[in-house]
N, C-alpha and C positions, 0 to 999 in steps of 0.2 A: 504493500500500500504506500509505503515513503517513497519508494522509488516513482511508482506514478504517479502519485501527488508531485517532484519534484520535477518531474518530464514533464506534466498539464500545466505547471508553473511556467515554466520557460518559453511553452507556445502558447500561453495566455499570453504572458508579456509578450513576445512578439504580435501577435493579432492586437492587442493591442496599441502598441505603436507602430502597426500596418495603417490601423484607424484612425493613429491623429494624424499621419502623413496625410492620407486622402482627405481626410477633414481640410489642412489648411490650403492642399494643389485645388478644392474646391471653392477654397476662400482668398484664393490668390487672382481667382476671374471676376468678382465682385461679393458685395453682400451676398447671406445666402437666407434664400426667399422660406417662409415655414416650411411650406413643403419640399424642399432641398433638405432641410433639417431632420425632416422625420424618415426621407430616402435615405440620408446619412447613414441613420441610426437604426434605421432596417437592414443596412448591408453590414453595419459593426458588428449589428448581433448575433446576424449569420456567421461570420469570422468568430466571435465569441464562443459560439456553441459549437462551434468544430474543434478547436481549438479544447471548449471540457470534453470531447468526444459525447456530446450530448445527442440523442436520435426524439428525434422531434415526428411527432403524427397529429393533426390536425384534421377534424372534419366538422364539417358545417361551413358553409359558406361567409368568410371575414368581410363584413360590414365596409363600405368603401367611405365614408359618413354618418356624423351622428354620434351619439356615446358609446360607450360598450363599456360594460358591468361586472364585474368577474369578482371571485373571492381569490384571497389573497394568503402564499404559501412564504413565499421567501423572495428575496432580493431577483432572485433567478428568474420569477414572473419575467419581470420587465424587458429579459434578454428573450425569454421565448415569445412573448404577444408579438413583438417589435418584431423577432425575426418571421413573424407567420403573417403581419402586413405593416406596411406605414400605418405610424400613430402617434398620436401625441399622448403625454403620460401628469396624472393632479398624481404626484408624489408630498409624503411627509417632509417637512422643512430640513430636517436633520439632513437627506441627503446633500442638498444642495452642501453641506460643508464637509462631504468625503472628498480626500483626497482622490481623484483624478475620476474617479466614478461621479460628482458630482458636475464637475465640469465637463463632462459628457452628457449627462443629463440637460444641462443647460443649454450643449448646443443642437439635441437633439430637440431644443421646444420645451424640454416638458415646463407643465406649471409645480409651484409649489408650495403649500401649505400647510400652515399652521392651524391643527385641530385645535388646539385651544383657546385657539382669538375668530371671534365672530368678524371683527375687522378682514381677516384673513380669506375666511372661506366666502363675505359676500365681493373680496377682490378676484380671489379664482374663479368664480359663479360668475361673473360679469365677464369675463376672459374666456371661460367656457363659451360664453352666449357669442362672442366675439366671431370664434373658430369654427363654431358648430357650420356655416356655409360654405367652411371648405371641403375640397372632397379627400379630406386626412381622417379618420376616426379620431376619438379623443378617449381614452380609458381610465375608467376611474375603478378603485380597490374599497366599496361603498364599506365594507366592515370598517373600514379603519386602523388596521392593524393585520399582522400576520397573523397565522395560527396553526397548529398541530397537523389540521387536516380532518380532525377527527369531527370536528363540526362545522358547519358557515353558519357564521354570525350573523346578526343582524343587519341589514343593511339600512345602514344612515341615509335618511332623503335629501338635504339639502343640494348636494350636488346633481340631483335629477332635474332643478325647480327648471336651472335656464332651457333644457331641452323638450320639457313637457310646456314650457311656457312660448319653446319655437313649433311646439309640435314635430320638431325634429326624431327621427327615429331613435330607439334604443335597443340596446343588442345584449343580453346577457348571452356570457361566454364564462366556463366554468376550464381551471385547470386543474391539472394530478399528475402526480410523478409514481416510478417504478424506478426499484433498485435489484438487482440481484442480489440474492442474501440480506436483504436487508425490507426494512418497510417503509412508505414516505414519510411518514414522520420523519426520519431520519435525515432528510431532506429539506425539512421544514425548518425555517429559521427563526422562532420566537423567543420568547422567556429574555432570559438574561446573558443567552448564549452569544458571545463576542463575535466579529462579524468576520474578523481573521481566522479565528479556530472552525467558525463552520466553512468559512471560504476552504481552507486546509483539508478539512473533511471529507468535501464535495469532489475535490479535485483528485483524490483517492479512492472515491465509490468506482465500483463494478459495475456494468454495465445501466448508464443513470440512463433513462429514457424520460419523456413529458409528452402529455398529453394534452392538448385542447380543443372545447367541444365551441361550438356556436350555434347558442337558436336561433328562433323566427325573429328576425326584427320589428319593431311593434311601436306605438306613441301611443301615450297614455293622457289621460284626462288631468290625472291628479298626480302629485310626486311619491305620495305615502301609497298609495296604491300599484305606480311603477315600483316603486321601493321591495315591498312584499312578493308583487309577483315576481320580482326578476331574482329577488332571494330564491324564492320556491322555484325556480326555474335550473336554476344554478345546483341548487341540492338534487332537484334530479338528474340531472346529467352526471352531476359526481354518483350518484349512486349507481347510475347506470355504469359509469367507466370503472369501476370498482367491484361490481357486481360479477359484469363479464368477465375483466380481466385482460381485456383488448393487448394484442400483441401490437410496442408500438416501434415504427421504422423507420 
């Protein structure tokens, strides 16, 4: 396991400064326009997951605009939605001040938010409402946090209000991971587990594979009402991918 962890180390960091190279030969032709940003950041994170030897399987058709709604497992999401289409990403504040993963973030668009300030979420809300006309998806983690896997959380409405308020579609989209020898959880980055030590971890696991599923895109009347169904949406699709046990490739 140290020995692969130390190998996935090496061509992470490479694919990673394969990524800022292209990022700046991109920013050397002029500004780069959002949706430059979210191409960027769809091709990094294809580079990304080959690089963990990540096998990625995807069904249901990725929303070309509009929100899209997903429960939320580990930092790793955000490399897999990105590599499965263009998207912009409402991430927690905290990222934005990781060393080089933040600044990646930033240039890939995404927004940023602090759950704790009301100030905060009606700035991203209005930014949403912004984007939602482009033809970029914008994805939001409604729980608000990671988690084990073993449940999805509630899903918080506020970040629904601007897209139910354009009538703009919404898309729940649920993910899950497979380890050999091992269970997702394991996978899962919550609690108080440091983000180097699961980074370490991950880059050691046995054949990691991900999954993601996408329903019927849909607009809703009311935001508490998108809210619950796209929760209950999400819980079955995880139950279905779990159930069967889908081989992914």
């Amino acid at each position: 396991m140290t020995l692969r962890a130390a190998w996935r180390a090496v061509t992470l960091a490479l694919a990673l400064a394969i990524c800022v190279v292209r990022y700046w030969a991109i920013r050397m032709r002029g500004p780069l326009s959002l949706e430059q940003r979210a191409f960027w950041l769809h091709d990094a994170s294809k580079r990304v997951l080959a690089s963990l030897a990540i096998r990625a399987e995807v069904k249901g058709t990725p929303p070309s605009q509009g929100l899209v709604v997903s429960n939320h497992l580990s930092y790793l999401d955000i490399a897999i939605f990105s590599a499965a289409m263009p998207c912009f990403f409402v991430a927690k504040a905290e990222i934005d001040r990781w060393p080089y993963f933040g600044e990646a973030a930033r240039a890939g668009g995404t927004l940023f938010i602090d759950r704790a300030s009301m100030a905060s979420a009606e700035k991203v809300a209005a930014q949403i409402a912004a984007r939602l006309p482009a033809h970029i998806p914008i994805l939001v983690f409604p729980e608000g946090t990671s988690t084990d896997g073993s449940t999805v959380q509630r899903f918080h409405s506020r970040l629904f209000e601007p897209a139910v308020e354009a009538a703009a579609p919404i898309t729940a989209a649920a993910i899950g991971y497979l380890v050999d020898r091992g269970a997702e959880r394991d996978l899962c980055w919550f609690g108080d587990e440091t983000f180097v030590g699961h980074l370490w971890k991950t880059l050691g696991a046995r054949g990691l594979t991900a999954g993601v599923r996408f329903g019927a895109t849909r607009t809703y009347p009311d935001r508490r009402v998108a809210a619950r169904e796209a929760q209950a949406e999400v819980v079955a699709m995880r139950n279905a991918m779990h159930n069967t046990q889908p081989v992914l490739q």
